[in-house]
Structures are given as structure tokens and as C-alpha cells.
N, C-alpha and C positions, 0 to 999 in steps of 0.2 A: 504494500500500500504506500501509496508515495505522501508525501507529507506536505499538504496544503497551506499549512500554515508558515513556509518557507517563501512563499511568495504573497500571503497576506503581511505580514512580518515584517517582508520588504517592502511595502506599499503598494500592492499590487491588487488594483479591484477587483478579485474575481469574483465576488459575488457579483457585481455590475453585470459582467462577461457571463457569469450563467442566465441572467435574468433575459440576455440574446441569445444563446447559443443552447440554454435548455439544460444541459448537464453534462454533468465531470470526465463522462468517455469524450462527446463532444470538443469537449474545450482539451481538455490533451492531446486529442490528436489535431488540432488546429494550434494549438502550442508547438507542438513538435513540426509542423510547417515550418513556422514561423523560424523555429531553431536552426531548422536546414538549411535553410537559405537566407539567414539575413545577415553574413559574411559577405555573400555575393550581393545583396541589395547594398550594402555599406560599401562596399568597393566603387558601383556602378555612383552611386552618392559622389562617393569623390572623384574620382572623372571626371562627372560632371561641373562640379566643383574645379576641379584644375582648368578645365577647360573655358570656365565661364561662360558656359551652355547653360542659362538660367533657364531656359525654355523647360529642356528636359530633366534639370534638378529639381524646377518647383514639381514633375510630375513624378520624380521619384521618392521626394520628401513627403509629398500629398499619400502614396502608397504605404510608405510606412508610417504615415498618420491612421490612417486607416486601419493596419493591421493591429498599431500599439491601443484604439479605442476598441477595439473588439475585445482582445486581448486583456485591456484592464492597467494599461499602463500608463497612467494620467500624466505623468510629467514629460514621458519620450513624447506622446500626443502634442501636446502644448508645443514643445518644442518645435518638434516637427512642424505645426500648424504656424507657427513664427515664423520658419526656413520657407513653407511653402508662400505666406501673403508675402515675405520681404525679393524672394526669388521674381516672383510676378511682378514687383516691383522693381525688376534689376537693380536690387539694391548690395552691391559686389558688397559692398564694404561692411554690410552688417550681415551677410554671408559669411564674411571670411573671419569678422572677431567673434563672433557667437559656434565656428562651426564645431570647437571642438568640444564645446558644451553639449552641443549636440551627438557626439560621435559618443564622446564619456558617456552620456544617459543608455544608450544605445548597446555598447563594450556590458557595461551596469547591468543591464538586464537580461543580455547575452548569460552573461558567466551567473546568475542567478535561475537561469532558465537550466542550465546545463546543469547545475548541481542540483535543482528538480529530478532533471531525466537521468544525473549521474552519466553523460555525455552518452545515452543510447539514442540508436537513430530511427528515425520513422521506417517501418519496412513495406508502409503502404497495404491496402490490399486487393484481392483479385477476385473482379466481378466479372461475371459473364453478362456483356453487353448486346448479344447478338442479336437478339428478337425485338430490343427496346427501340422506341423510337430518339431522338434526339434531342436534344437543347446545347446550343453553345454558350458558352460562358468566355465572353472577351473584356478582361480585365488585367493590367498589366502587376495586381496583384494577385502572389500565390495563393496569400491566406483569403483573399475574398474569393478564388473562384474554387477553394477547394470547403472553405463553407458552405455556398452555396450544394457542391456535390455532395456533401451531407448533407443537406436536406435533402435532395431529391433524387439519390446517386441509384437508392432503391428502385423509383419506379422509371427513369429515364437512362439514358447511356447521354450523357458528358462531353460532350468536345470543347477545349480548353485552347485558349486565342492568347495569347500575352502583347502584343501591339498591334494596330492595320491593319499592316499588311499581312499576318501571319491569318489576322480574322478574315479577308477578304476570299484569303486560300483557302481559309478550312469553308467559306459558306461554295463556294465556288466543288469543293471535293466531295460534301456533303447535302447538297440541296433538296435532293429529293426525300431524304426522309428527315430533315431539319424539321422541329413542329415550333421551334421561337427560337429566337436570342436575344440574350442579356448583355449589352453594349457599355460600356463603362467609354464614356464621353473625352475623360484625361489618359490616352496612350502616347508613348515613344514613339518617335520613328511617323508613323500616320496616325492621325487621333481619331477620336468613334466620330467627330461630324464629316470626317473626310468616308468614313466609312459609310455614313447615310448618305452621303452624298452619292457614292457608290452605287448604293442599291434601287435611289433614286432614278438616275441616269439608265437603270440594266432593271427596271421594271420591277423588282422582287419585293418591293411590299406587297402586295398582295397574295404573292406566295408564301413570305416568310414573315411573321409578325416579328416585332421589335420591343424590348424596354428599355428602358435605358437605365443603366445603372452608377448613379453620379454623389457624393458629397460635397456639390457646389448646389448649395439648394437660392442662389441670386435670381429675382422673375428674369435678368438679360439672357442666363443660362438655359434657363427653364423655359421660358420661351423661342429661341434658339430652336431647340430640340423639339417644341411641338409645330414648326412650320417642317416638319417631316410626320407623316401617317404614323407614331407610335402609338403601340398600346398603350404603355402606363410610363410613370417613372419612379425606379425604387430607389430612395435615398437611402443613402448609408449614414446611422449604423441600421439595417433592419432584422428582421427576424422570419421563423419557416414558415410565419402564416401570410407575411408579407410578399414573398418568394412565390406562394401558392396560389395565391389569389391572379396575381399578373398570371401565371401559369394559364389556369382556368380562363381570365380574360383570354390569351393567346387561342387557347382551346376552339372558347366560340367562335373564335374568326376565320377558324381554319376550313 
């Protein structure tokens, strides 16, 4: 039995995070996402960061806001949430004196997660997808689209998008038995309005219903996004009834 009280201790909401996520299998294995890969998101962090590509920092800062509010970790959030409005702001210079307060919270939590898991690794597991229908989930976070596939990993087979262009491939690979997707607005590389723009252009809203899935809830955004035929839009942070519901809307339309 792992011992909760190791990351209550350390300041770490998780009661908040069950009160989304439902319960303690849930949320460790959405932990243990989180753990695998947020070396690699910290790396891509600083790239971006070197590079002074505020474009793509503020979208990777925004992803790990995301994950740290699911998760329960209020102060990496905050953080993050600072890196993400100051980046949008091209504001280099409170990027670069604030970054390592930023990385320290991040390292913090890291090596606090690890001695949770006592450094074991996710080993994932093995569903038989073949008969199900589909849903894609295009979000350039792990932990949000592997959320979402617990919720719904049971009754649907998953196809997982991480920017664009990669989303563009998978609805182009999989069209015919796609029954929606879940669009996340802030990607790398080509972002989800380039993508509606996509589908615009190549006719498949009405083949393929849309939600969008965004933690910019500003009306410029939010309306943005409804001069495109989507279904709904689910903001982050939500929950498996929220998830569900756009489902069943998609459902009807199909």
C-alpha cells in the first residue's frame, strides 16, 4: 500500500484531484504518466526557453499547468500559469529571472512523486481495441489525453494526437470508423484552429463531430472556436460525466 500521506505532507491536493479523477487507482496511474514523462516535458521547457520561442513555451508551460491542476499540485500550477500569461506576453525577461523557480517547483515534485512510486514505472496496459469504435484525443498533453482514456478507454479504442499535424494524420488514417474528437485548441508545431480549419476546407464536419478541448475559457477564444460546427467545449479541469455527455452529444449527430 503506498502511502498517501507522502504527498498530502508535501502539499499536494489530492483530495482536490480525487474529487476529478474519482479514485486512488485513477489518480496513480495518471500520476505515474505524469512521472514518465515530465523529464522530457522539462527538457522541451527549456528549448524552448533557450530558444526564445515564447510561442511554443507558453504552450508547453500551459500543458504542464494542466497536468500539475489535475494532479493537485497548486504551487507548480501557479507557477506555470505565470510562465504561461508572461510567455504570451513575450515577456523574455520575467521568463528568464523567474525560470528556475519554476524548474525547482517542478525537480520538487519530481523527486516527491518518485519516492511515492519508489522510482517504478508505468507498464501500461493491454486492451483489445478491435471491434470498438473510435475517438481521438488530440492534446499535446500526456496526462490529459490519457485521462480522458480512462474514462472511456472501456467502451471506445483511443487514438492519441500530441500536435496538428500528427492529429491531421491520425483523422486522415482513421476516418471511417472515427465516431468524434477531442481537439485541444493550444498545440506545437500546428495548433487545433489550424486543424478546424483543416476539416473545414476537406468537408468532414459532418462526418466527424468535434469538441474542443481548451483551458482558455476568454469569450475571444471561445468564440473563435464556435465560428467552426463544434459540438461542445470541454474546459479543463473536467470530469467522466463531462467527457460523457459531449460523447452522447457527438453520438446524436452521427
Amino acid at each position: 500500500m503506498r502511502n498517501i500521506d507522502l504527498l498530502i505532507n508535501n502539499g499536494i491536493n489530492v483530495n482536490g484531484s480525487l474529487d476529478l479523477l474519482g479514485d486512488i487507482d485513477t489518480y496513480n496511474d495518471i500520476l505515474k504518466e505524469f512521472f514518465n514523462e515530465a523529464n522530457e516535458k522539462l527538457a522541451k521547457i527549456n528549448e524552448y526557453k533557450n530558444k526564445n520561442d515564447m510561442s511554443n513555451y507558453a504552450i508547453s508551460v500551459h500543458s504542464l499547468k494542466s497536468d500539475a491542476k489535475y494532479l493537485g499540485f497548486t504551487k507548480l500550477a501557479e507557477l506555470a500559469y505565470n510562465h504561461e500569461m508572461e510567455s504570451k506576453n513575450n515577456n523574455i525577461d520575467y521568463i528568464n529571472e523567474h525560470y528556475e523557480e519554476l524548474i525547482s517547483e517542478a525537480k520538487n515534485i519530481i523527486k516527491i512523486v518518485n519516492e511515492y512510486f519508489n522510482g517504478k514505472e508505468n507498464t501500461g496496459n493491454d486492451i483489445n481495441n478491435l471491434n470498438k469504435k473510435s475517438i481521438l484525443i488530440a492534446d499535446d498533453s500526456n496526462i490529459i489525453r490519457n485521462i480522458i482514456e480512462k474514462m472511456i478507454g472501456e467502451q471506445y479504442k483511443v487514438i492519441m494526437a500530441e500536435d496538428g499535424m500528427e492529429t491531421i494524420n491520425k483523422i486522415n488514417e482513421n476516418s471511417d470508423n472515427l465516431i468524434g474528437i477531442f481537439l485541444d485548441l493550444y498545440m506545437p508545431n500546428v495548433n487545433g484552429f489550424e486543424v478546424l480549419k483543416y476539416l473545414k476546407e476537406n468537408n468532414m464536419f459532418n462526418k466527424i463531430p468535434v469538441a474542443i478541448i481548451t483551458g482558455d475559457d476568454s469569450k475571444e477564444t471561445i468564440y473563435k472556436a464556435f465560428d467552426y460546427p463544434i459540438v461542445d467545449v470541454l474546459a479543463k479541469p473536467f470530469n467522466e460525466n463531462d467527457v460523457k455527455r459531449i460523447i452522447t452529444a457527438m453520438l446524436n449527430l452521427k
